[in-house]
C-alpha positions as CSV (number, residue, x, y, z in Angstrom):
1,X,59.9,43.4,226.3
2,X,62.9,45.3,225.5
3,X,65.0,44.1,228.4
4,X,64.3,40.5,227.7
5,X,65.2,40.8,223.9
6,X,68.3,42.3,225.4
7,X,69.1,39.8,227.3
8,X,68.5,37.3,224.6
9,X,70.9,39.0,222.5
10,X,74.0,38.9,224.9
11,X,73.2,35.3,226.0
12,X,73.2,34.3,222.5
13,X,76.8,36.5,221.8
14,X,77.9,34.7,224.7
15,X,77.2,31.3,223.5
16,X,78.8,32.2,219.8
17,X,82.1,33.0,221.8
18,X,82.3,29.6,223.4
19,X,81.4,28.1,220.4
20,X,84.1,29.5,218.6
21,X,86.5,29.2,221.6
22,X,86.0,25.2,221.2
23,X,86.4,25.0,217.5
24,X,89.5,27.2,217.3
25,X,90.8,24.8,219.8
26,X,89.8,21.7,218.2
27,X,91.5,23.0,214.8
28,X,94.6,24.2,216.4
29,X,96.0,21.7,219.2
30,X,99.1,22.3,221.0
31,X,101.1,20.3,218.4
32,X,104.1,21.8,216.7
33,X,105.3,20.3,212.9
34,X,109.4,20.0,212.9
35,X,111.0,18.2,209.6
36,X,107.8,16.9,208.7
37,X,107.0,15.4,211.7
38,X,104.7,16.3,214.1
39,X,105.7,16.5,217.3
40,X,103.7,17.0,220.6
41,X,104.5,19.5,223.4
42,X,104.7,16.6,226.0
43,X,107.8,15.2,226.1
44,X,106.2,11.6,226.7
45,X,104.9,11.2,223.4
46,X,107.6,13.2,221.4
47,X,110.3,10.3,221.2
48,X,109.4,7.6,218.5
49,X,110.5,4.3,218.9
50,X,113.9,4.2,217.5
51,X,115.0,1.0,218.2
52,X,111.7,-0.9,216.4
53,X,112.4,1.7,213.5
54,X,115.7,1.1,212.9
55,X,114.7,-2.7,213.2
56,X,112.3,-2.1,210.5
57,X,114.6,-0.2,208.4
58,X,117.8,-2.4,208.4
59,X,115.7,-5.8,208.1
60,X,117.0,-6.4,204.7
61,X,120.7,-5.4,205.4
62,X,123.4,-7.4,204.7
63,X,125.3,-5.8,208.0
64,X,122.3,-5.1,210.2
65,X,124.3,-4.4,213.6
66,X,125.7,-1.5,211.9
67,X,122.9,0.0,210.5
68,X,120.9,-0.4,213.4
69,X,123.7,1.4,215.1
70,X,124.0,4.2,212.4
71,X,120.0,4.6,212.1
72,X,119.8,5.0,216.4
73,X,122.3,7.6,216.1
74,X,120.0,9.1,213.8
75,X,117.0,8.5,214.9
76,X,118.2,10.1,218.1
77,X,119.0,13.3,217.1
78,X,115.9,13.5,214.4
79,X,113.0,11.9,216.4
80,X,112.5,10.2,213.0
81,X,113.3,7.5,210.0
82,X,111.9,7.2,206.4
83,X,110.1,4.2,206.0
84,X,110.5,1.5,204.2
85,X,113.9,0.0,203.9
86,X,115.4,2.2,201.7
87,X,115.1,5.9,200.4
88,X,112.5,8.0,201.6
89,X,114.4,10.4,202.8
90,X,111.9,13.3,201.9
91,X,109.8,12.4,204.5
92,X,112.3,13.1,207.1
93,X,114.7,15.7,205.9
94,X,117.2,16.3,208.9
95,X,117.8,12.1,208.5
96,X,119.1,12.6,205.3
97,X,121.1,15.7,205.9
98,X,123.1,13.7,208.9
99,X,127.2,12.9,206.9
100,X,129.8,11.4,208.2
101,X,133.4,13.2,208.7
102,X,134.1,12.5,205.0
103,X,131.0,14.1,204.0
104,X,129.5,10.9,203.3
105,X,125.5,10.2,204.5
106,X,125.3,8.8,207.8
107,X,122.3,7.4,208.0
108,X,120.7,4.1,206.6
């Protein structure tokens, strides 16, 4: 009787392990957060869409080449734009923190 109830108990300590092996895993995938934006570990699906961003972003501008040219360059570097078509920037800080040489913002 004893050897059973033994054997019980490890089987059952056993089973709590995996359990808690799977959770811990579900709670903590192999994502990463950088400037507000999480970013996965593959390089496929790291890189947003900068070109349909940017699109987005500089639909109501009165030079739109440009800014789609200024917000790729950002984009690029950032993996990220603000939505919306203006402001925003707290939602992607390293956008907003991009100047030009004359210390002016760079980015849309």
């Amino acid at each position: 009787m004893a050897i059973t109830s033994s054997k019980v108990l490890i089987a059952s300590i056993f089973v709590s392990l995996l359990v808690l092996q799977g959770v811990q895993a579900i709670i903590q995938p192999n994502h990463h957060v950088t400037n507000s934006v999480v970013v996965s570990e593959s390089s496929d699906s790291s890189k947003i869409d900068c070109k349909g961003a940017c699109a987005e972003r500089c639909k109501l501008s009165g030079r739109p080449n440009l800014c789609k040219r200024a917000c790729g360059t950002c984009c690029a570097k950032c993996n990220c734009v603000p939505a919306g078509t203006y402001g925003n920037y707290d939602a992607c800080p390293c956008y907003a923190s991009l100047t030009t040489r004359n210390n002016k913002p760079k980015c849309p």
